[in-house]
PDB file of N, H, CA, C and O in Angstrom:
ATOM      1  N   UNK A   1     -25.107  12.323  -4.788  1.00  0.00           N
ATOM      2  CA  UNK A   1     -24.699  11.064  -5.413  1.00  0.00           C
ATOM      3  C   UNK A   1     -25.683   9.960  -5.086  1.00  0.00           C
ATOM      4  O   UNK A   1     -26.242   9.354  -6.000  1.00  0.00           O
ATOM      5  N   UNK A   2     -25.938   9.644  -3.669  1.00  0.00           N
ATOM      6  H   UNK A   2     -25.484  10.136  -2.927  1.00  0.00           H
ATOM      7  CA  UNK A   2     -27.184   8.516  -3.456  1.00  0.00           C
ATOM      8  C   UNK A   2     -28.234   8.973  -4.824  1.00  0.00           C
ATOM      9  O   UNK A   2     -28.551  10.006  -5.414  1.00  0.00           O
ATOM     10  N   UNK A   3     -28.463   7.839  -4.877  1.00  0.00           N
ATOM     11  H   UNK A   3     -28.206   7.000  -4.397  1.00  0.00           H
ATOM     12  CA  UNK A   3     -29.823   6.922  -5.611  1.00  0.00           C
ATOM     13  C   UNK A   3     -29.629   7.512  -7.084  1.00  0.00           C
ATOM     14  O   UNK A   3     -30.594   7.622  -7.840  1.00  0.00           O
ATOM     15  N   UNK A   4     -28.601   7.810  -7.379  1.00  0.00           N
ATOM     16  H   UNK A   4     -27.817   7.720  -6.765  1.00  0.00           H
ATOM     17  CA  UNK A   4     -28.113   8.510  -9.116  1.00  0.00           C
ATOM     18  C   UNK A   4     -28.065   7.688  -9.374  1.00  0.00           C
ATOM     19  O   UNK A   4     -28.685   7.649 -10.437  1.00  0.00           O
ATOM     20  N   UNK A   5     -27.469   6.143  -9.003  1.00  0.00           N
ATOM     21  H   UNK A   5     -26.966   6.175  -8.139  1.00  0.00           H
ATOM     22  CA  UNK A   5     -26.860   5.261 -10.371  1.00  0.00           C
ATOM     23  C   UNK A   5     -27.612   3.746  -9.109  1.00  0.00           C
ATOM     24  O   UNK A   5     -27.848   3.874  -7.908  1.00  0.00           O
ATOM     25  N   UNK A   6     -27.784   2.609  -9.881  1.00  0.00           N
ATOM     26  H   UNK A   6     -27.592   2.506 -10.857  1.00  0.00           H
ATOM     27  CA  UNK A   6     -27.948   1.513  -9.594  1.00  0.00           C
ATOM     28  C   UNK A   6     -27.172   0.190  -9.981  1.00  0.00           C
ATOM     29  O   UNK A   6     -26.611  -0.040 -11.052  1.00  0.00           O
ATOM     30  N   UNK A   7     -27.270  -0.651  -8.838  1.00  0.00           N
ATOM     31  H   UNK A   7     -27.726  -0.463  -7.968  1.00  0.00           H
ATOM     32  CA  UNK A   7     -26.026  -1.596  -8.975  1.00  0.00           C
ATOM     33  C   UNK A   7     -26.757  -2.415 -10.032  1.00  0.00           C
ATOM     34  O   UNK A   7     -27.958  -2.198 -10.195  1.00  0.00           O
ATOM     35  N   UNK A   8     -26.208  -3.230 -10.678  1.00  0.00           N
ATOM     36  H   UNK A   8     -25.233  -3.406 -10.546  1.00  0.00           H
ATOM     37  CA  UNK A   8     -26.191  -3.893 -12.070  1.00  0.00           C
ATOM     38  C   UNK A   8     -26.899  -5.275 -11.618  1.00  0.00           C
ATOM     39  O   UNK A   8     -27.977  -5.820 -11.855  1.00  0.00           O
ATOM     40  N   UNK A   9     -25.856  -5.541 -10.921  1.00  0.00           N
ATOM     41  H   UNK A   9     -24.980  -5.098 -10.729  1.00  0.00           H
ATOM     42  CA  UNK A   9     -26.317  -7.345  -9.985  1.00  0.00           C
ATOM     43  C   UNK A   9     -27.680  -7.290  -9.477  1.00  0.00           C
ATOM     44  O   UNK A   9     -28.650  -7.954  -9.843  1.00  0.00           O
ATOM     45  N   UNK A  10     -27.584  -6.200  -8.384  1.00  0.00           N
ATOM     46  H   UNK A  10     -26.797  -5.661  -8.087  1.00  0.00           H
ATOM     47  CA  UNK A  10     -28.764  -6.087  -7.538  1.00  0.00           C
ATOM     48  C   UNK A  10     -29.877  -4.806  -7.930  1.00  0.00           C
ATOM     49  O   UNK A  10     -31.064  -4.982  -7.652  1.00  0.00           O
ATOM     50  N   UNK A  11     -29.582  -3.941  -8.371  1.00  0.00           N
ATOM     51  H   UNK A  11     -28.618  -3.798  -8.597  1.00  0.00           H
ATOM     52  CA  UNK A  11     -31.008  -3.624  -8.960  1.00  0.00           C
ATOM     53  C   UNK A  11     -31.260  -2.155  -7.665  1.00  0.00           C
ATOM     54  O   UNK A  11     -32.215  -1.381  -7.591  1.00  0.00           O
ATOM     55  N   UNK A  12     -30.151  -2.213  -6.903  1.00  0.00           N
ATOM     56  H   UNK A  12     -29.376  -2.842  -6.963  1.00  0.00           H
ATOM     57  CA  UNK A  12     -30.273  -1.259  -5.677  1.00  0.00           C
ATOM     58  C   UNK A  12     -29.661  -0.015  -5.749  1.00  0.00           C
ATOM     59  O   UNK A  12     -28.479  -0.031  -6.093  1.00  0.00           O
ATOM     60  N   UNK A  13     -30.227   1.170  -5.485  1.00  0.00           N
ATOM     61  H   UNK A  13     -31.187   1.183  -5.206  1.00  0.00           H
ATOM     62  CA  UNK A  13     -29.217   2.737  -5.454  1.00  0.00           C
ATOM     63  C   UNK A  13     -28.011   2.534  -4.707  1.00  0.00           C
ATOM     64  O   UNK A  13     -28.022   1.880  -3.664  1.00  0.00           O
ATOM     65  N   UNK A  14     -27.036   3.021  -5.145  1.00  0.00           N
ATOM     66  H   UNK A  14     -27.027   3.553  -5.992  1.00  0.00           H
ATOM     67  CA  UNK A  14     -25.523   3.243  -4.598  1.00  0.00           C
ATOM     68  C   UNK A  14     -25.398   3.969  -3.723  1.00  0.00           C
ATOM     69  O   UNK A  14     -25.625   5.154  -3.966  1.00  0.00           O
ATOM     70  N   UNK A  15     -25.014   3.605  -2.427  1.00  0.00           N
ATOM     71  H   UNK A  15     -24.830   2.642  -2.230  1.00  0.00           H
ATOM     72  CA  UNK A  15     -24.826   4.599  -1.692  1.00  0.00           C
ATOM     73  C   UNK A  15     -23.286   4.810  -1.172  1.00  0.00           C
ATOM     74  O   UNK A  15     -22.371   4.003  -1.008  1.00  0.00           O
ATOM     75  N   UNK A  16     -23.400   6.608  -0.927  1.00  0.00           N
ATOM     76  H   UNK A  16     -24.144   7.264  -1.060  1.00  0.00           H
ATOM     77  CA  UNK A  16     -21.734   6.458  -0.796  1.00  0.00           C
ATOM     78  C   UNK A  16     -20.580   5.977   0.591  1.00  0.00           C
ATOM     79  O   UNK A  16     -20.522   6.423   1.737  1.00  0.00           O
ATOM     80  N   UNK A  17     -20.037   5.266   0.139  1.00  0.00           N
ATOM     81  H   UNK A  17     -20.085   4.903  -0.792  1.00  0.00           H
ATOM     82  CA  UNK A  17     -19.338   4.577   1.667  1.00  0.00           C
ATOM     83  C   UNK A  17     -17.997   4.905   1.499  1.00  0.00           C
ATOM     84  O   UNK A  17     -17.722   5.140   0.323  1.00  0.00           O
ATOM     85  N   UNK A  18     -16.837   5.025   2.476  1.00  0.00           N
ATOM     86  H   UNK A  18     -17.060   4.835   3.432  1.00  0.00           H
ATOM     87  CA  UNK A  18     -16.021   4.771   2.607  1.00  0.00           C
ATOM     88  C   UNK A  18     -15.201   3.216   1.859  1.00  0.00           C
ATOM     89  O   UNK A  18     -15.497   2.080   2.230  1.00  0.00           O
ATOM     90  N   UNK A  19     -14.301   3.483   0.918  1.00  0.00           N
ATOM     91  H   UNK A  19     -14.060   4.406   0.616  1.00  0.00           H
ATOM     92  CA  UNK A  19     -13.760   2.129   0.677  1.00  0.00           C
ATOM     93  C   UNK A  19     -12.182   2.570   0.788  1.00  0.00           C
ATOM     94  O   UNK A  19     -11.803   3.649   0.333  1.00  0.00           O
ATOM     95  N   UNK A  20     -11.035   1.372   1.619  1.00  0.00           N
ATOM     96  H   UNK A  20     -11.343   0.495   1.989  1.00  0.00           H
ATOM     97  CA  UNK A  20      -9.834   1.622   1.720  1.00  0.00           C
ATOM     98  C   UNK A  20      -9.113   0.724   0.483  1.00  0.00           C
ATOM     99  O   UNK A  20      -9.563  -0.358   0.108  1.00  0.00           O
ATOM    100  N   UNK A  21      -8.082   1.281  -0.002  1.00  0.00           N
ATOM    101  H   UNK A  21      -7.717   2.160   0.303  1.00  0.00           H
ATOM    102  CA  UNK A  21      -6.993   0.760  -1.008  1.00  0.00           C
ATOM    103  C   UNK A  21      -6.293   0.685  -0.545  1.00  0.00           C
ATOM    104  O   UNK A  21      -6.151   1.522   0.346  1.00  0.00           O
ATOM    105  N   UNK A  22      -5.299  -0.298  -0.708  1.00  0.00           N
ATOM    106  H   UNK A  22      -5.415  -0.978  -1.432  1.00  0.00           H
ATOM    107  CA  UNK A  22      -3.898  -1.069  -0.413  1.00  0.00           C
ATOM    108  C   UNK A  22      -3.253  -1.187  -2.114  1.00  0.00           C
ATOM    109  O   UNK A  22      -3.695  -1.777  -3.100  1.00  0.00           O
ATOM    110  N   UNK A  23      -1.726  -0.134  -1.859  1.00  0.00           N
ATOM    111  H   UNK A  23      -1.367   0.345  -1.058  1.00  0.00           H
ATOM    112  CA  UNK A  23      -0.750  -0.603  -3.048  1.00  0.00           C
ATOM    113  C   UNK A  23       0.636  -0.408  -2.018  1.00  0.00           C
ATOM    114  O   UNK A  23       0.912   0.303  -1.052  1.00  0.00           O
ATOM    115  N   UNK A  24       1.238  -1.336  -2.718  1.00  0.00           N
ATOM    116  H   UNK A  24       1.014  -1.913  -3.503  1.00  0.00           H
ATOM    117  CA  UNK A  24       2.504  -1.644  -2.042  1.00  0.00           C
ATOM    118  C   UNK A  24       3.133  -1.752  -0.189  1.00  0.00           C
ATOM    119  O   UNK A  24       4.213  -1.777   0.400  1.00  0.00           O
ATOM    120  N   UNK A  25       1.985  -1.781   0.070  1.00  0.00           N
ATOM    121  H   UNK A  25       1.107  -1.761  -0.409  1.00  0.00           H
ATOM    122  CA  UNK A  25       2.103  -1.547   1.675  1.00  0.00           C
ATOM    123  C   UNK A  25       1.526  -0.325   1.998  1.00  0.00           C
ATOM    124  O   UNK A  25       2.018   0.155   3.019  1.00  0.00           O
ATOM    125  N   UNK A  26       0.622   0.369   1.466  1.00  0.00           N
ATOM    126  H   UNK A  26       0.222  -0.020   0.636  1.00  0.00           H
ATOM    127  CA  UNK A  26       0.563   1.816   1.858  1.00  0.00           C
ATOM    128  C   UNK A  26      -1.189   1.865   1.536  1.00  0.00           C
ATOM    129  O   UNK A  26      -1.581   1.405   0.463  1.00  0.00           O
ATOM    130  N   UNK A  27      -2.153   2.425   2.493  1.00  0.00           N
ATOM    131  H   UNK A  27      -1.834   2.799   3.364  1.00  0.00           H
ATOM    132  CA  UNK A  27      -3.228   2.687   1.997  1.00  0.00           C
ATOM    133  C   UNK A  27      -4.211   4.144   1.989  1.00  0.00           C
ATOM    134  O   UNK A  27      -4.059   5.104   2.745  1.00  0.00           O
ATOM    135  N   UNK A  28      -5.073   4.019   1.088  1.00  0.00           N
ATOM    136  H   UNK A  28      -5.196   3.240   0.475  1.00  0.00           H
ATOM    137  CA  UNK A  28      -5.663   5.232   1.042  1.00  0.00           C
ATOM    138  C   UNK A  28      -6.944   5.105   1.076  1.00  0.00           C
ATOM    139  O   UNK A  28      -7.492   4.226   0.411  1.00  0.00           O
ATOM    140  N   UNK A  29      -7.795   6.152   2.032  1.00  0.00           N
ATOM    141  H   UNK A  29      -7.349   6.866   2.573  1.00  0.00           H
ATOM    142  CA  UNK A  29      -9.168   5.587   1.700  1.00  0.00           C
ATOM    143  C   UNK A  29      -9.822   6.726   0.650  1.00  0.00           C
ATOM    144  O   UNK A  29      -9.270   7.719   0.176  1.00  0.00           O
ATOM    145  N   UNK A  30     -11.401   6.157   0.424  1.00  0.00           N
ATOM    146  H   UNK A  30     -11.849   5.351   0.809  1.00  0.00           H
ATOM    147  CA  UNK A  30     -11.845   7.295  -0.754  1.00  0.00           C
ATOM    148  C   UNK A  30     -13.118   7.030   0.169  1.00  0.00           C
ATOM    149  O   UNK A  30     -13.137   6.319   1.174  1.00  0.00           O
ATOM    150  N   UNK A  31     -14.692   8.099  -0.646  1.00  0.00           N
ATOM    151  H   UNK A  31     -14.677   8.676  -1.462  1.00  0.00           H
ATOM    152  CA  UNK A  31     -15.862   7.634  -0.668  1.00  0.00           C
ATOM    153  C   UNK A  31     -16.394   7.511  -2.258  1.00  0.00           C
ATOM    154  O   UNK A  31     -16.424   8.261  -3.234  1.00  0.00           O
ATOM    155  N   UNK A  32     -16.938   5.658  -1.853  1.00  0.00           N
ATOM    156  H   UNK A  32     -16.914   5.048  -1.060  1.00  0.00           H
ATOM    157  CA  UNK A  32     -17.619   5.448  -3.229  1.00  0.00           C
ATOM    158  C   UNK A  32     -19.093   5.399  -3.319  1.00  0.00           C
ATOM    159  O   UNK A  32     -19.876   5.687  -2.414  1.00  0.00           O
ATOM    160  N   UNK A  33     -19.426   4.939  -4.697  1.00  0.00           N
ATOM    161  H   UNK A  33     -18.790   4.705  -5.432  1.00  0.00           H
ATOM    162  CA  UNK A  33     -20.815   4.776  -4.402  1.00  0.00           C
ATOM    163  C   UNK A  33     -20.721   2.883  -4.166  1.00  0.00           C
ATOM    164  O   UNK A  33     -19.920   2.182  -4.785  1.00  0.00           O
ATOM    165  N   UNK A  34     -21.497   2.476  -3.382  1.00  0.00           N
ATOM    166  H   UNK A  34     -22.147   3.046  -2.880  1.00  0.00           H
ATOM    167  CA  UNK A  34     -21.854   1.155  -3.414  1.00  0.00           C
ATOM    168  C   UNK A  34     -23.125   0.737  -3.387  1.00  0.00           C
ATOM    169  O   UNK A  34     -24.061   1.511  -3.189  1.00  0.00           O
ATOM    170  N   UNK A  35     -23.239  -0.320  -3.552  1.00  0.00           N
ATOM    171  H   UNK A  35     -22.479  -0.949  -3.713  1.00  0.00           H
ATOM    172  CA  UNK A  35     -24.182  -1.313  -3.097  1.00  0.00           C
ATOM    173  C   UNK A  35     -24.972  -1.716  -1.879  1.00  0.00           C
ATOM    174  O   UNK A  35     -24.963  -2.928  -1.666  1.00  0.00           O
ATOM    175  N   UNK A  36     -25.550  -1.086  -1.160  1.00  0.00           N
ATOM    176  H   UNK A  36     -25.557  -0.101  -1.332  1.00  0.00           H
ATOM    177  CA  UNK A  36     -25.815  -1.797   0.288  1.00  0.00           C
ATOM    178  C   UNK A  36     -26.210  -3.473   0.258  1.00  0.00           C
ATOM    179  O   UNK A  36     -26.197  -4.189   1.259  1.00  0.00           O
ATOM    180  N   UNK A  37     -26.438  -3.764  -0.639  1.00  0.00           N
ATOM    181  H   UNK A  37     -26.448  -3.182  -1.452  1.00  0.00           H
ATOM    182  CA  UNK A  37     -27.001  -5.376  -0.968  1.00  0.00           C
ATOM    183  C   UNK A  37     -25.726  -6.374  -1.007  1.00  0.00           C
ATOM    184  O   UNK A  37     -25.492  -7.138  -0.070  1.00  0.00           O
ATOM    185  N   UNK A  38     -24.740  -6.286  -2.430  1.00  0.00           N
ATOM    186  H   UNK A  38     -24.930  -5.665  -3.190  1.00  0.00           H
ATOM    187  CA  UNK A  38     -23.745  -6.652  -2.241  1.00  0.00           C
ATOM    188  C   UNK A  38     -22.391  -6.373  -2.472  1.00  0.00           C
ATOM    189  O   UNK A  38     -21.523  -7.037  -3.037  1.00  0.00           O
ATOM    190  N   UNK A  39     -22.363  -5.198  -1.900  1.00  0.00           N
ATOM    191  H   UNK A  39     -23.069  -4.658  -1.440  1.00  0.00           H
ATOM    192  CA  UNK A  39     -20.839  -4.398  -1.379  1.00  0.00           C
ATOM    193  C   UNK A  39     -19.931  -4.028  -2.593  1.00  0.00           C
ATOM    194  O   UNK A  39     -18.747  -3.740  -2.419  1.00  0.00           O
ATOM    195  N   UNK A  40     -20.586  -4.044  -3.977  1.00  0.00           N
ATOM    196  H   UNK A  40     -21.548  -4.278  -4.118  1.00  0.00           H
ATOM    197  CA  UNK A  40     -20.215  -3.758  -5.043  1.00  0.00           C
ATOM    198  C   UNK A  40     -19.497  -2.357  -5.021  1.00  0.00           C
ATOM    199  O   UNK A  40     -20.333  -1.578  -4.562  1.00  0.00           O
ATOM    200  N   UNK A  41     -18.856  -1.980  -5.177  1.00  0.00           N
ATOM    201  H   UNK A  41     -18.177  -2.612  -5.549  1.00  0.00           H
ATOM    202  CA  UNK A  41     -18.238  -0.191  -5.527  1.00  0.00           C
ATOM    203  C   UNK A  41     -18.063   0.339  -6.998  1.00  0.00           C
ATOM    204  O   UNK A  41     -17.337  -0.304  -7.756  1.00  0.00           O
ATOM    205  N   UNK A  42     -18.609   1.330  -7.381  1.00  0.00           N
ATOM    206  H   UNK A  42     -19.198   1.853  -6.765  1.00  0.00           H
ATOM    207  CA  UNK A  42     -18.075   1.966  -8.744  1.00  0.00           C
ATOM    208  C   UNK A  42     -17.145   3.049  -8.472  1.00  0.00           C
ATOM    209  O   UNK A  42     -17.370   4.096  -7.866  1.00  0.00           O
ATOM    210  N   UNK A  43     -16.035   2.633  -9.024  1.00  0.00           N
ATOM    211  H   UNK A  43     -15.852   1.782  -9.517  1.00  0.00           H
ATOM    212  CA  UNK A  43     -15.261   3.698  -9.369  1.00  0.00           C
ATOM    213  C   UNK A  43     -14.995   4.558 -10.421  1.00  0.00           C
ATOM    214  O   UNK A  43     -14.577   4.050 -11.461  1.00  0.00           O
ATOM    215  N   UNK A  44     -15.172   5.905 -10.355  1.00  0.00           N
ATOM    216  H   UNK A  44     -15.511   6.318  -9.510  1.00  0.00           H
ATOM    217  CA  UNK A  44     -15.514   6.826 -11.706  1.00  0.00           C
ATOM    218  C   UNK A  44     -13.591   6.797 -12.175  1.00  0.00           C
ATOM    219  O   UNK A  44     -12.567   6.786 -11.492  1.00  0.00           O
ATOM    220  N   UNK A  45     -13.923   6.792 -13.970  1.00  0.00           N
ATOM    221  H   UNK A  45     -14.756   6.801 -14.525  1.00  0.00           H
ATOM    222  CA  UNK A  45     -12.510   6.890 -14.078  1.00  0.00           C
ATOM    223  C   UNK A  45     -12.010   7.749 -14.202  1.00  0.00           C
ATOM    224  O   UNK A  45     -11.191   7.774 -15.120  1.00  0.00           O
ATOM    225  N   UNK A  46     -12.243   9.293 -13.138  1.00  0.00           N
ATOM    226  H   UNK A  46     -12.909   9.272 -12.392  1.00  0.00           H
ATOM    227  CA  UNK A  46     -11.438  10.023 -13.040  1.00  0.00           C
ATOM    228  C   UNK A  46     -10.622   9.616 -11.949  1.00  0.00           C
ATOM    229  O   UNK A  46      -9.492  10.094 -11.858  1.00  0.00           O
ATOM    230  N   UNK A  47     -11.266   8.348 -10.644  1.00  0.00           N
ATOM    231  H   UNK A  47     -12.185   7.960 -10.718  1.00  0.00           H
ATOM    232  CA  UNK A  47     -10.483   8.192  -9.651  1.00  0.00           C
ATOM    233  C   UNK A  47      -9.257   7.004 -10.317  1.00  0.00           C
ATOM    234  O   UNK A  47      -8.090   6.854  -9.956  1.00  0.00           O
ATOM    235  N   UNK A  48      -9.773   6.514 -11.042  1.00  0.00           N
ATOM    236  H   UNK A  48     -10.721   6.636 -11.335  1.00  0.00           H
ATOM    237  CA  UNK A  48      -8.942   5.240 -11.770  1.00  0.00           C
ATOM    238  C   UNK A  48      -7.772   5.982 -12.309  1.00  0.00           C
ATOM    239  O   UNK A  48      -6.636   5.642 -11.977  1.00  0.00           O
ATOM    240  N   UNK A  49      -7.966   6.903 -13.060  1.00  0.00           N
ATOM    241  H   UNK A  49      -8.888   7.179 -13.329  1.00  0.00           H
ATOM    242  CA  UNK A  49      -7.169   7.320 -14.226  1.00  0.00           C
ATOM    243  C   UNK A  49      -6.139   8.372 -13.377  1.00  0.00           C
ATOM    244  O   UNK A  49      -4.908   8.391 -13.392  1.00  0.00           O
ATOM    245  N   UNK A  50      -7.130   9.281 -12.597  1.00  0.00           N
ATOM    246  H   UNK A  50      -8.130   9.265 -12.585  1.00  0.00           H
ATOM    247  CA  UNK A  50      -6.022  10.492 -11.686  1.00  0.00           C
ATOM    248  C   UNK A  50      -5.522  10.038 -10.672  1.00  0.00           C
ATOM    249  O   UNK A  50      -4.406   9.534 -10.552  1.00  0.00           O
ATOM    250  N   UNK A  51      -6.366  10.200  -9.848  1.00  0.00           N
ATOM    251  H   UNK A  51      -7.274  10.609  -9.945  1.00  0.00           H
ATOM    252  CA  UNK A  51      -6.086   9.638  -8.294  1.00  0.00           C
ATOM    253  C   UNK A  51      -5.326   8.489  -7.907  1.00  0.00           C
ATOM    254  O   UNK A  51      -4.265   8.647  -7.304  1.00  0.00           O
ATOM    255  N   UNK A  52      -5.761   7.335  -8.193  1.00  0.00           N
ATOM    256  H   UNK A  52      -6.623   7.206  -8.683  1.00  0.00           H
ATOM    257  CA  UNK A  52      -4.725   6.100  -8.261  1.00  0.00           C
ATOM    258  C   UNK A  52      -3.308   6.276  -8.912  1.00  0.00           C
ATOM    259  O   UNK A  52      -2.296   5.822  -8.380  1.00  0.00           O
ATOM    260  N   UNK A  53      -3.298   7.094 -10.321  1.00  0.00           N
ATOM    261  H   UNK A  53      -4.121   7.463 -10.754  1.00  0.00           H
ATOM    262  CA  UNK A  53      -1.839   7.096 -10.639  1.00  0.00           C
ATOM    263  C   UNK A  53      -1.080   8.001 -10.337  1.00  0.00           C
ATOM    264  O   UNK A  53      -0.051   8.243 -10.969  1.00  0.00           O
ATOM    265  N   UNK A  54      -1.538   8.754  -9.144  1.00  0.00           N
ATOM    266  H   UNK A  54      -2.374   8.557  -8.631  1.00  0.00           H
ATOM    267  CA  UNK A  54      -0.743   9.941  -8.550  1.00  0.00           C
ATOM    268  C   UNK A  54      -0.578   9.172  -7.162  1.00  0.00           C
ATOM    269  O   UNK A  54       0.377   9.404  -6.421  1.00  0.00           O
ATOM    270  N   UNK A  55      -1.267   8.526  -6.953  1.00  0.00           N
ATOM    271  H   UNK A  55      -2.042   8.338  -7.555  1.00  0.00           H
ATOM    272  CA  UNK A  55      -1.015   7.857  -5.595  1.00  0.00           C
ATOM    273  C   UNK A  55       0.109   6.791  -5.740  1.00  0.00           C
ATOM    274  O   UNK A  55       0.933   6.494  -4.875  1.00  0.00           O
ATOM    275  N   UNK A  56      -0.005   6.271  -6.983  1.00  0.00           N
ATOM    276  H   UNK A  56      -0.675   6.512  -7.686  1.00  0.00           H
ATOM    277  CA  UNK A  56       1.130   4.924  -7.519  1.00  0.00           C
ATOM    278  C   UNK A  56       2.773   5.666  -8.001  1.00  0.00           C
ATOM    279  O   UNK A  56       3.829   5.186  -7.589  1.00  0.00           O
ATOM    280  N   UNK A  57       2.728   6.511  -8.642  1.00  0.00           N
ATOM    281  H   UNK A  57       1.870   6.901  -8.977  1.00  0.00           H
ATOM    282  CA  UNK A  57       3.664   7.458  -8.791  1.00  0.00           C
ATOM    283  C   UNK A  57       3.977   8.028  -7.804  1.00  0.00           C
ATOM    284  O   UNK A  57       5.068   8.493  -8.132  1.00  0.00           O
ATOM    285  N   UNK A  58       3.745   8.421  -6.515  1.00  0.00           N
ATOM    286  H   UNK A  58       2.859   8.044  -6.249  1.00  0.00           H
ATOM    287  CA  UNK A  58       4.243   8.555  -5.255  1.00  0.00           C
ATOM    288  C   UNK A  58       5.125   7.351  -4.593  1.00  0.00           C
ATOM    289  O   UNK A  58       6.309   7.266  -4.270  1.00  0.00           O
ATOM    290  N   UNK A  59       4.349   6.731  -4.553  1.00  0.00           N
ATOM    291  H   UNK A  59       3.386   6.800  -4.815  1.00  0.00           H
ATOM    292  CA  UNK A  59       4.589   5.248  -3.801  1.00  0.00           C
ATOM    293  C   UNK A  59       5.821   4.865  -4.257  1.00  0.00           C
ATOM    294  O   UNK A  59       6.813   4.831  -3.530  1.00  0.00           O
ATOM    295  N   UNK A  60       5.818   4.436  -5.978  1.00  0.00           N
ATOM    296  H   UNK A  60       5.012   4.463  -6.569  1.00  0.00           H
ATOM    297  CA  UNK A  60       7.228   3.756  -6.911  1.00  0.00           C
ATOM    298  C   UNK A  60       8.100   5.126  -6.451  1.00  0.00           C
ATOM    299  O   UNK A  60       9.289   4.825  -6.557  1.00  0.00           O
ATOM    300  N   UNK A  61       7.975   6.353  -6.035  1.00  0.00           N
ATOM    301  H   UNK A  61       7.009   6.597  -5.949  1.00  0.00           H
ATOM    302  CA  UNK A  61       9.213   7.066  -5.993  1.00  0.00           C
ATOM    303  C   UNK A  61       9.976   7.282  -4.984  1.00  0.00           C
ATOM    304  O   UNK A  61      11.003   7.935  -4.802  1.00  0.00           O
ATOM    305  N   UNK A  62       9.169   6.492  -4.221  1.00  0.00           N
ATOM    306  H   UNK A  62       8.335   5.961  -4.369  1.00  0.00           H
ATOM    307  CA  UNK A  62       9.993   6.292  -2.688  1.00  0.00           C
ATOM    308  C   UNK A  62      10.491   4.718  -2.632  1.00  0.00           C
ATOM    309  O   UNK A  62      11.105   4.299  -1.650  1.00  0.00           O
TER     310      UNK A  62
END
């Protein structure tokens, strides 16, 4: 994944970091690609579309 894609703002390869999510009191972490310049993250929308709404559909069912 490093140096595949470049941040938009800064012009720099993405590298992949740890980023944590917070929904409803509850968090999850992932690895994204970011920015080392300015802390930008892309999220692919398979994590948007799958991952988050299996994580949100957990959450609302408790």
């Amino acid at each position: 994944m490093d140096g595949h894609w470049l941040c938009r703002k800064c012009g720099q390869p993405l590298k992949l970091q740890k980023a944590v999510f917070e929904y409803l009191g509850h968090s999850f972490s992932h690895e994204l690609p970011t920015c080392p310049t300015c802390g930008k993250s892309m999220i692919s929308s398979e994590l948007a579309e799958n991952k988050m709404a299996e994580v949100e559909a957990t959450l609302e069912d408790k």
